[in-house]
C-alpha positions in Angstrom: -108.5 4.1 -66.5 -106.1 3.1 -69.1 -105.9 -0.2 -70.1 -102.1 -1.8 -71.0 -101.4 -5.2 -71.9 -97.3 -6.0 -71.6 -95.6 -7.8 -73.3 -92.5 -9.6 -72.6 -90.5 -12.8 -74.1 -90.3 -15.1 -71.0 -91.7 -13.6 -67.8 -89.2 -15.5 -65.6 -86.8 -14.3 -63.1 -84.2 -11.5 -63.9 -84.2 -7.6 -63.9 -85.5 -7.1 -66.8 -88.9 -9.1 -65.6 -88.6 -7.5 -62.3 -88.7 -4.4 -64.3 -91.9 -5.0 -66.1 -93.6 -6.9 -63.0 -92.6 -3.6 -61.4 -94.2 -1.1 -63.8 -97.3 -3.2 -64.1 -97.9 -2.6 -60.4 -97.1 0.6 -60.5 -99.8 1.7 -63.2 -102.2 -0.7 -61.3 -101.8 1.1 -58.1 -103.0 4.2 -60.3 -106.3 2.3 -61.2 -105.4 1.3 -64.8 -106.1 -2.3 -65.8 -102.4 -4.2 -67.0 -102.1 -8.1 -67.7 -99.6 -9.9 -69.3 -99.1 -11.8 -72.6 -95.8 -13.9 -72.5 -94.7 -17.0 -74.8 -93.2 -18.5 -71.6 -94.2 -18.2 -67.7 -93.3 -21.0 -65.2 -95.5 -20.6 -61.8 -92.2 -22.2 -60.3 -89.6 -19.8 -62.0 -90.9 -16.7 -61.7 -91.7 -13.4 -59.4 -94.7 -14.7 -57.4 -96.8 -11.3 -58.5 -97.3 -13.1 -61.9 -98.5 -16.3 -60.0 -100.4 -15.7 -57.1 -103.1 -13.7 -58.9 -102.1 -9.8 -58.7 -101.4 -9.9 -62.3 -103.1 -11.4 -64.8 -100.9 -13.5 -67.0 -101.6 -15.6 -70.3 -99.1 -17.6 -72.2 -99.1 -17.8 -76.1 -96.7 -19.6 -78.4 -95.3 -21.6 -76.4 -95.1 -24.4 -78.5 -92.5 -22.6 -81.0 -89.1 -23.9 -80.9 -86.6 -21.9 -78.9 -83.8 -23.3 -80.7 -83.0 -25.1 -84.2 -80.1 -27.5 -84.0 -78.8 -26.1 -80.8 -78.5 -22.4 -82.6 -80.8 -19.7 -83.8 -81.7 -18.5 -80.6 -82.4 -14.9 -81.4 -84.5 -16.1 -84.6 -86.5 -18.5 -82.7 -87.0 -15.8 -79.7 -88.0 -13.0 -82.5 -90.8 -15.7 -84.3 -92.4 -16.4 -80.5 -92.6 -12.8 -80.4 -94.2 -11.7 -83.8 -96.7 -14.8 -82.9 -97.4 -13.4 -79.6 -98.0 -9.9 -81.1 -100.3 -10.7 -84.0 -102.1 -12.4 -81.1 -102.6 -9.3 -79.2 -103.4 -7.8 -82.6 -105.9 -10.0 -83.5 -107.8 -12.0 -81.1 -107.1 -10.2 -77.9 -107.6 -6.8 -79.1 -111.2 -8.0 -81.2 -112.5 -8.9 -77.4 -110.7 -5.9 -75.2 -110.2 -2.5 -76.0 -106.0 -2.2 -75.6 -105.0 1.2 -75.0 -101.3 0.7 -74.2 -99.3 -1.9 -75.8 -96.1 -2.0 -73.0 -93.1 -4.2 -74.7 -89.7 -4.3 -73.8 -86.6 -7.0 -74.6 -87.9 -7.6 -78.6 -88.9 -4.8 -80.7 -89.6 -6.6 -83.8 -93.5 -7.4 -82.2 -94.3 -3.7 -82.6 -95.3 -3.7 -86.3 -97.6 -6.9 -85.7 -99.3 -4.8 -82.6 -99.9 -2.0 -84.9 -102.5 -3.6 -86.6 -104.4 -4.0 -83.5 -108.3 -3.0 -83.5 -108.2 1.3 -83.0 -104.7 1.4 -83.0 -103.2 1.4 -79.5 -100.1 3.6 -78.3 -96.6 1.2 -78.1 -94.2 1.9 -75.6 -91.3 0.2 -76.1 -88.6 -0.3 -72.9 -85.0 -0.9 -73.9 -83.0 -2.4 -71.3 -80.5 -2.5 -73.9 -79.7 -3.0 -77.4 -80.4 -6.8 -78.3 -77.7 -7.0 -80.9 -74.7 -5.5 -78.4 -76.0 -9.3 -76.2 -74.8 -11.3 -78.7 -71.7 -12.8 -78.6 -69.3 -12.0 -82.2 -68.4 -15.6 -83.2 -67.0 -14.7 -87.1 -68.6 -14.0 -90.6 -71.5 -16.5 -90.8 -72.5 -15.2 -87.4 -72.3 -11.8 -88.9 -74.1 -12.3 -91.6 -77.3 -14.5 -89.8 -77.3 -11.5 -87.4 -77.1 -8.5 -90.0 -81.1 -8.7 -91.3 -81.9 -9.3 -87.3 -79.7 -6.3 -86.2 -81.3 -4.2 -89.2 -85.0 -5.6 -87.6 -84.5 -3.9 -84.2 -83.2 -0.5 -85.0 -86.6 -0.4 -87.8 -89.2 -2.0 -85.2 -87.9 0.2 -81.9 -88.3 3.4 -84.5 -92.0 2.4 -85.0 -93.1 2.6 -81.6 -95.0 5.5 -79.5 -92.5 6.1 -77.2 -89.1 4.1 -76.0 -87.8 4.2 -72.9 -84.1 3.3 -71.8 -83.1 2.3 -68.2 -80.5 4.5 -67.1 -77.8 7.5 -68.8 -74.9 4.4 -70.1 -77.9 2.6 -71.9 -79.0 6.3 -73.4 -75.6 7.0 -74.9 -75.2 3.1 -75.7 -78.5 3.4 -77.7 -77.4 6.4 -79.3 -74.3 4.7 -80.4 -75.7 1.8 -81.8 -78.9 2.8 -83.3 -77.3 6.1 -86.1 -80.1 6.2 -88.1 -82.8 6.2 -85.6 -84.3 9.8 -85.1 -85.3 9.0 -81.7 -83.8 10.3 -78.1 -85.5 8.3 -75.4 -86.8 8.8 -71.9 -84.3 7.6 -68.9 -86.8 5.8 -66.6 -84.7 4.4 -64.0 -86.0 0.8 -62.2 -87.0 1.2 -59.0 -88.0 -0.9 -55.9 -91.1 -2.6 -54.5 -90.1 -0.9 -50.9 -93.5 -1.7 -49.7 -92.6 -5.5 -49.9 -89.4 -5.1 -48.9 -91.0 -3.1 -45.5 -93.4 -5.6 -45.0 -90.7 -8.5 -45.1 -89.1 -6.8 -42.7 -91.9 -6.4 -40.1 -92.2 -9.9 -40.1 -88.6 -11.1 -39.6 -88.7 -8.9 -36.6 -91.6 -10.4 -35.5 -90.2 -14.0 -35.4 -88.7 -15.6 -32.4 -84.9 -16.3 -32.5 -82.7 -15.2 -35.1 -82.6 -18.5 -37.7 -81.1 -18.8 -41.2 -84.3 -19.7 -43.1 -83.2 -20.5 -46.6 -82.6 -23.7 -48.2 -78.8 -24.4 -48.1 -77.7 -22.2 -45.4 -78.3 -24.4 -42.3 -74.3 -24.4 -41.5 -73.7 -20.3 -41.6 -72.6 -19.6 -38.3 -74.3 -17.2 -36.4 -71.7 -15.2 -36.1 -71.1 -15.6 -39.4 -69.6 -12.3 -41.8 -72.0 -12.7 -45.3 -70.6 -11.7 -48.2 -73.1 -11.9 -50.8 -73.1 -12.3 -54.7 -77.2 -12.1 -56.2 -77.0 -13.0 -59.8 -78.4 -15.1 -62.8 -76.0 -18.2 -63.8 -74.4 -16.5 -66.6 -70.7 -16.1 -67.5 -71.3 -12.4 -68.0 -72.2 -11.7 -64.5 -69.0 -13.2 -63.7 -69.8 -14.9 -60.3 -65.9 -15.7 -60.8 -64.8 -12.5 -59.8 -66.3 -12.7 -56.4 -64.5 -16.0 -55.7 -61.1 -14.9 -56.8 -61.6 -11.7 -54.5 -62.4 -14.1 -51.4 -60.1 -17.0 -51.9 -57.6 -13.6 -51.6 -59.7 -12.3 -48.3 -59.7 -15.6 -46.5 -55.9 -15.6 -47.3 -55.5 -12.3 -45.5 -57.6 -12.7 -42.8 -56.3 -15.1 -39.2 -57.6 -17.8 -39.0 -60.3 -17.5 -36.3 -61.7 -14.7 -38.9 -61.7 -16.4 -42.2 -63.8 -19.5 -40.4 -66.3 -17.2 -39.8 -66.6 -15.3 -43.2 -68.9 -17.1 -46.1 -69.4 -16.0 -49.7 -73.4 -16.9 -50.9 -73.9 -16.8 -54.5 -77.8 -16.3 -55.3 -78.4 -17.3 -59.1 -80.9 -17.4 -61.1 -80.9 -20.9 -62.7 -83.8 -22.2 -65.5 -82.9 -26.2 -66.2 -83.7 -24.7 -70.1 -81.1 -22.7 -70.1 -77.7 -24.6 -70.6 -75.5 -21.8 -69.7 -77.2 -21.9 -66.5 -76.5 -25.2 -66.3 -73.1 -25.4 -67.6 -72.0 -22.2 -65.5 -73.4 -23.4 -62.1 -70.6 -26.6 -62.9 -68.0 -24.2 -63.7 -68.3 -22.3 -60.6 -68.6 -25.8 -58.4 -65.3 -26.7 -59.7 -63.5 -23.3 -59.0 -64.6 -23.4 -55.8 -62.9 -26.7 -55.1 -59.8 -25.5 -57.3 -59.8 -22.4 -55.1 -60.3 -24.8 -51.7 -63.4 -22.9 -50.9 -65.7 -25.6 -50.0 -66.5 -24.7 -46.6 -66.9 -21.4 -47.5 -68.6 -20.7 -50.2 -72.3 -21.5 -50.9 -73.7 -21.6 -54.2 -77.6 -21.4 -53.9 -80.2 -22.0 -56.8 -83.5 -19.8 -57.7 -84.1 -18.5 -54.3 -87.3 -17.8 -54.0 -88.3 -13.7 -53.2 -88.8 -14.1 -49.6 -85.4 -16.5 -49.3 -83.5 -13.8 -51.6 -84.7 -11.2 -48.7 -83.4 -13.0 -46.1 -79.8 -13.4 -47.8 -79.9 -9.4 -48.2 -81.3 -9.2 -44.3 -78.4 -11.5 -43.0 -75.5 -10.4 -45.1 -73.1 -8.0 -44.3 -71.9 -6.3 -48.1 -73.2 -7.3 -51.3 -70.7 -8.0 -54.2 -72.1 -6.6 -57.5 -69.7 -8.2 -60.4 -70.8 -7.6 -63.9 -69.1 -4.8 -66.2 -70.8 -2.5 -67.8 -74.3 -3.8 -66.7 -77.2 -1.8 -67.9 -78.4 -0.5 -64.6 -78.6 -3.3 -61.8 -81.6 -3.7 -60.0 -79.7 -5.5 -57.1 -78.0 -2.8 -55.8 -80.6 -1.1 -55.2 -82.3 -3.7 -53.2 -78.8 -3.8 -51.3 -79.0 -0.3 -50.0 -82.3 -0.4 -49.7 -81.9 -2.8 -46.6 -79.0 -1.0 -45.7 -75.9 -2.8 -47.0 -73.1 -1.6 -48.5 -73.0 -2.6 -51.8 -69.3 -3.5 -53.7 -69.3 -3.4 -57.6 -67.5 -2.9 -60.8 -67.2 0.8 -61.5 -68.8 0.5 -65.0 -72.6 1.1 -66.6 -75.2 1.3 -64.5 -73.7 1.2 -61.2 -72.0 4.3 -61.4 -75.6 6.2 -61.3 -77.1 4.2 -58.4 -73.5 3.6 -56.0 -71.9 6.9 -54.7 -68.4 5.6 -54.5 -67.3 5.6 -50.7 -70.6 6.9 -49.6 -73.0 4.1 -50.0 -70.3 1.4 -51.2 -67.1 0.7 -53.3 -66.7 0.9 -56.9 -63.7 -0.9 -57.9 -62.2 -2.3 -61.1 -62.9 -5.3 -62.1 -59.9 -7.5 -60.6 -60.0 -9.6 -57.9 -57.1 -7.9 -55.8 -59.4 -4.5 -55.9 -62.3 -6.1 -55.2 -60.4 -7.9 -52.4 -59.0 -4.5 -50.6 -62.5 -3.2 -50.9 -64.0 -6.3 -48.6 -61.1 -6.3 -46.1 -62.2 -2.6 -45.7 -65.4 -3.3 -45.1 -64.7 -6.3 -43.1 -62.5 -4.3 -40.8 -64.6 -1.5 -40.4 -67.9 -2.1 -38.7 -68.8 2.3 -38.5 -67.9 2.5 -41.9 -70.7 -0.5 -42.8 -73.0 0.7 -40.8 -72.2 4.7 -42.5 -72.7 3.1 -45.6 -76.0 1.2 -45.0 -77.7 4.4 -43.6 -76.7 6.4 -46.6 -77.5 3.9 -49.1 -81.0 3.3 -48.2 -81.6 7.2 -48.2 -80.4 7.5 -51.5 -82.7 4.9 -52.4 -85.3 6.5 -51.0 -84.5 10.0 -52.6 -83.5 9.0 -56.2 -84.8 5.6 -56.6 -88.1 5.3 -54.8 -91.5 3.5 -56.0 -93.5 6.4 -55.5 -91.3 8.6 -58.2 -91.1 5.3 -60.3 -95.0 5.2 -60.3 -95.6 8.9 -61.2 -93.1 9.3 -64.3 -94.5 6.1 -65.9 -98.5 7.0 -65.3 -97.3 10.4 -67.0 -95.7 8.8 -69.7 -98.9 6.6 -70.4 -101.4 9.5 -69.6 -99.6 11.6 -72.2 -99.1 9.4 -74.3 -103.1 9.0 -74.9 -103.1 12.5 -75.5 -102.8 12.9 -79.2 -102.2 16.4 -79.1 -98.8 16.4 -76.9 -95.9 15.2 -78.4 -92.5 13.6 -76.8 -91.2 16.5 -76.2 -94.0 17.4 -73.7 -93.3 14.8 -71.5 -89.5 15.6 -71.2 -90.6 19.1 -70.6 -92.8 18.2 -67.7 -90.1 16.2 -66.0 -87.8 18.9 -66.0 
């Protein structure tokens, strides 16, 4: 038994949580003892693993600002994190023994956790580079982000082992990070399919065939779901999607476009004011665009509430461009939908272009073609759905997920093997 502590910024609700919530299962399942340290964790915002008592989950620093006169986000968030890793250092690690030190997101924590009591292993989990997030806004922001930019390519080079989430983050991190010696592991996200099963058996269980989420009491029955699962954030570009259907309800008779509804799942924190300020913007399109009736634009679903949206829908609308990897597809084949995306990043190693979905460019007259497709053709769905989930299950599954990472973490407590070794073993 091997015991990990992660660490992560604010264990809330996004891929890159689901990721870490994920991984910390998956080396629990093999007997090792994880918990979390986080400087933010909301029991109501938040993957209900890290509330209901499967993982353990304490919450230092939360007291440090988050932001200095509306700005200095990334400053603030790298202070919360150094606090919270001198606190692993120093008071956790004098009562436990840490073996593993599992952070992701921050980098600039993993000198701090080096000076932790018998000096445990750091693996460090890019989802990708934290300087490429931030938006260019002229010279001052230049120069505020140079030292911070300099910080992450330094810190990520200190640790054990890094990780990257799929091939288009690897030669993105390579791009970005020239001086860094380092060539990290691809460990592809993966899905909790046992949840996802057990959901499932339940549903089937119940009597009738209900909407049960919040929101959605006026979908018809016969309703054709096209649906949009995404954090509140410009970059996800939620827009997209409603361009594409204000053009499908336009194509379609009548009788057909009554039936059809577009249900955009967000993430939304009230902290967050793009969240806020986004979930606006996208109320007013849809009224600009006449889509009232039509369009539904839910809140935080909860897990359960997010599967029933995938259960009920029809296709799943994937928007971003150039997204890391995309956990949500996956989930979307996984129960069998066809999944519609932007043929950049991550998608394009999880989507096999017109066998388990559409990859399209990122304009709302392609995306449109590619949902009147789907919409017409009910064999071609149903094609789809099968293959998807048994790509899925082939490429993507828990099971793999579970045995690369336990290798990575049993190797990496022996001394003797080196990196190398453990991209060896995997091939």
């Amino acid at each position: 038994m091997v015991r990990i502590l992660f660490l992560h910024p604010d264990l809330g609700i996004g891929g890159a949580e689901r990721l870490v919530v994920d991984a910390a299962l998956a080396l629990k399942s093999r007997g090792h003892d994880v918990s979390f340290l986080t400087n933010h964790h909301d029991p109501n915002h938040c993957f209900k693993e890290t509330s209901d008592g499967t993982l353990r989950v304490e919450v230092v620093g939360d007291w440090l600002p988050r932001k200095i006169f509306g700005r200095f986000y990334a400053l603030c968030a790298y202070f919360r994190m150094i606090y919270a890793a001198l606190y692993a250092s120093f008071v956790i690690s004098r009562h436990e023994n840490i073996d593993v030190f599992f952070c992701d997101q921050i980098s600039v924590g993993v000198p701090a956790l080096k000076l932790a009591k018998r000096r445990p292993k750091i693996i460090f989990y890019c989802h990708f580079p934290d300087q490429l997030l931030s938006i260019r806004e002229g010279y001052l922001k230049s120069a505020y982000r140079a030292p911070i930019n300099y910080l992450e390519e330094f810190t990520i080079g200190m640790a054990d082992i890094t990780l990257v989430n799929s091939k288009f983050t690897l030669r993105v991190f390579g791009d970005t990070f020239h001086r860094l010696k380092v060539v990290p592991d691809v460990l592809y996200p993966s899905l909790n399919t046992e949840y996802f099963d057990t959901m499932k058996s339940k549903i089937s269980k119940k009597e009738g065939n209900e909407f049960s989420v919040v929101g959605c009491e006026n979908v018809p029955r016969n309703g054709f779901i096209f649906l949009d699962i995404n954090r509140y954030e410009r970059k996800k570009n939620h827009a997209l999607a409603l361009h594409a259907f204000r053009l499908v309800v336009d194509a379609l008779p009548a009788s057909d476009s009554k039936r059809c509804r577009l249900i955009i799942a967000g993430g939304y924190d009230e902290r967050v004011s793009e969240n806020l300020e986004h979930y606006v913007e996208l109320r007013e399109l849809v009224n600009k665009l006449g889509l009232e009736e039509n369009v539904l634009l839910l809140r935080s679903p909860t897990d359960d509430e997010k599967f029933v949206l995938l259960d009920k829908s029809n296709c799943l609308l994937y928007t971003p461009d150039n997204e890391h990897f995309g956990i949500v597809p996956l989930e979307g084949m996984y129960m069998s939908k066809p999944v519609i995306a932007v043929n950049s990043g991550g998608p394009t190693e999880t989507i096999v272009n017109n066998s388990t979905g559409l990859l399209c460019e990122k304009q709302p007259q392609k995306f449109a073609e590619a949902m009147l497709q789907l919409y017409m053709d009910d064999s071609l769905r149903e094609r789809m759905g099968v293959m998807g989930r048994k790509r899925v299950q082939q490429k993507f599954s828990f099971e793999a997920f579970t045995d690369k990472l336990d290798n990575i973490v049993e190797t990496i407590m022996k001394p003797a093997w080196t990196h190398e070794n453990i991209r060896k073993k995997d091939t």
